[in-house]
C-alpha positions in Angstrom: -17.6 -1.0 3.4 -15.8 2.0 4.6 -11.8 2.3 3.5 -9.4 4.1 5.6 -6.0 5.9 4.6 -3.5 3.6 6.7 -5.5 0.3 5.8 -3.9 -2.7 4.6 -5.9 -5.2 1.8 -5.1 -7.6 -0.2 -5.7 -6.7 -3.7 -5.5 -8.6 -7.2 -4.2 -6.5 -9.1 -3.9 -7.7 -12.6 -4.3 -7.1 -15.3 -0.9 -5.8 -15.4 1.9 -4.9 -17.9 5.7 -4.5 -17.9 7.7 -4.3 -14.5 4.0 -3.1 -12.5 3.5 -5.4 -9.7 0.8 -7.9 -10.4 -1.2 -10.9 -8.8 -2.6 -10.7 -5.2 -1.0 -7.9 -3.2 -1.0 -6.3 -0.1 -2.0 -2.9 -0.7 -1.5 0.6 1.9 -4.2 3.0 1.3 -2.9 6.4 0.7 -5.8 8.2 -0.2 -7.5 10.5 2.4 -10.8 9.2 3.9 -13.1 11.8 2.4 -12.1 10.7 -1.2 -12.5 7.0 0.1 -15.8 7.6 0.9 -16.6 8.9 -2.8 -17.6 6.7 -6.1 -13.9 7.4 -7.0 -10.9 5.5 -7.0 -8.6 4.4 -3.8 -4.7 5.4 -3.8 -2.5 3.1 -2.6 1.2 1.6 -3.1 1.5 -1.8 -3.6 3.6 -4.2 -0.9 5.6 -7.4 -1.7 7.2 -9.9 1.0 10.0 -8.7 2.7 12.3 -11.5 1.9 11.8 -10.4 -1.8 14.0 -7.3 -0.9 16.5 -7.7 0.9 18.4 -4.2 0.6 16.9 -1.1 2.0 16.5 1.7 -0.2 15.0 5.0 -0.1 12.2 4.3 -2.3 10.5 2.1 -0.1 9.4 1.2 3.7 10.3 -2.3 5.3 7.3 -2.8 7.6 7.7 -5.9 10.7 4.5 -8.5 11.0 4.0 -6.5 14.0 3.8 -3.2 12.9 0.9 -4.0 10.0 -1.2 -7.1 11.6 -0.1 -9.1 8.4 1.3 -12.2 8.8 5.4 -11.4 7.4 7.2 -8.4 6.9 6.0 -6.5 3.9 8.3 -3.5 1.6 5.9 -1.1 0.7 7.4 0.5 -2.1 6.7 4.1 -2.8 7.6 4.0 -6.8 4.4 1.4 -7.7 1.5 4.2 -6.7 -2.2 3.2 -8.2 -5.3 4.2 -8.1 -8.2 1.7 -8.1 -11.6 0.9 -8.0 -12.8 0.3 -4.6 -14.3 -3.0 -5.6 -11.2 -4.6 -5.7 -11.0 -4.3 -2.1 -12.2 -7.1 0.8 -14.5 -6.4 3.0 -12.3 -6.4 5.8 -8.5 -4.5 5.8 -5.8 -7.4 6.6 -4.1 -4.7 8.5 -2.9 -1.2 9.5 -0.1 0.9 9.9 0.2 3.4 12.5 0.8 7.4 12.1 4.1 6.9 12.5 4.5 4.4 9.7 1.9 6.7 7.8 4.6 9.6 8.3 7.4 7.4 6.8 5.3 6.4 4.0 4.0 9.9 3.0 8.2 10.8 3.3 9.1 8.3 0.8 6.3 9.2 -1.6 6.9 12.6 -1.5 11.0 11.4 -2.8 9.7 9.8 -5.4 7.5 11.6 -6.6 10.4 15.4 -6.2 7.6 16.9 -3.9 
């Protein structure tokens, strides 16, 4: 099962400690497709329902339904960066985001993260 930077999946991702987002999340791959394709790890950031946030801020990226193929709007929020095994992943991505979302995303990582 090939994953692509710009895929969506739903991940479980506990175990989990402190203020890290846990349970079953939606998940943006981040890392580029070369490394994907290795026995490595798969960067993401983690997502959480929109109606969970209702402020913007410039730590994260509000995406619609429409723009990811998931089912409500999803923050992805560029602060909760992970790296994980590639057999938490589904077969199948839930969704995608487009370059242009991509573009956004890399932005607010890149603010996070002082790059």
């Amino acid at each position: 099962m090939p994953i692509h930077r710009g895929e969506i999946y739903f991940v479980d991702l506990n175990p989990t400690q402190g203020r890290e987002q846990s349970g079953k999340r939606p998940v943006l791959v981040l890392s580029i497709d070369e490394i994907n394709r290795l026995p490595l790890v798969v960067t993401v950031i983690v997502g959480t329902k929109g109606d969970n946030i209702p402020n913007d801020y410039p730590t994260n990226i509000r995406v619609s339904a429409a723009e990811s193929g998931l089912p409500l709007e999803t923050v992805f929020l560029g602060f909760q960066i992970r790296s994980l095994d590639s057999k938490r992943f589904s077969q199948t991505a839930a969704g995608r985001v487009s370059g242009e979302i991509l573009q956004r995303v890399e932005n607010t990582v890149r603010y996070c993260l002082g790059l």
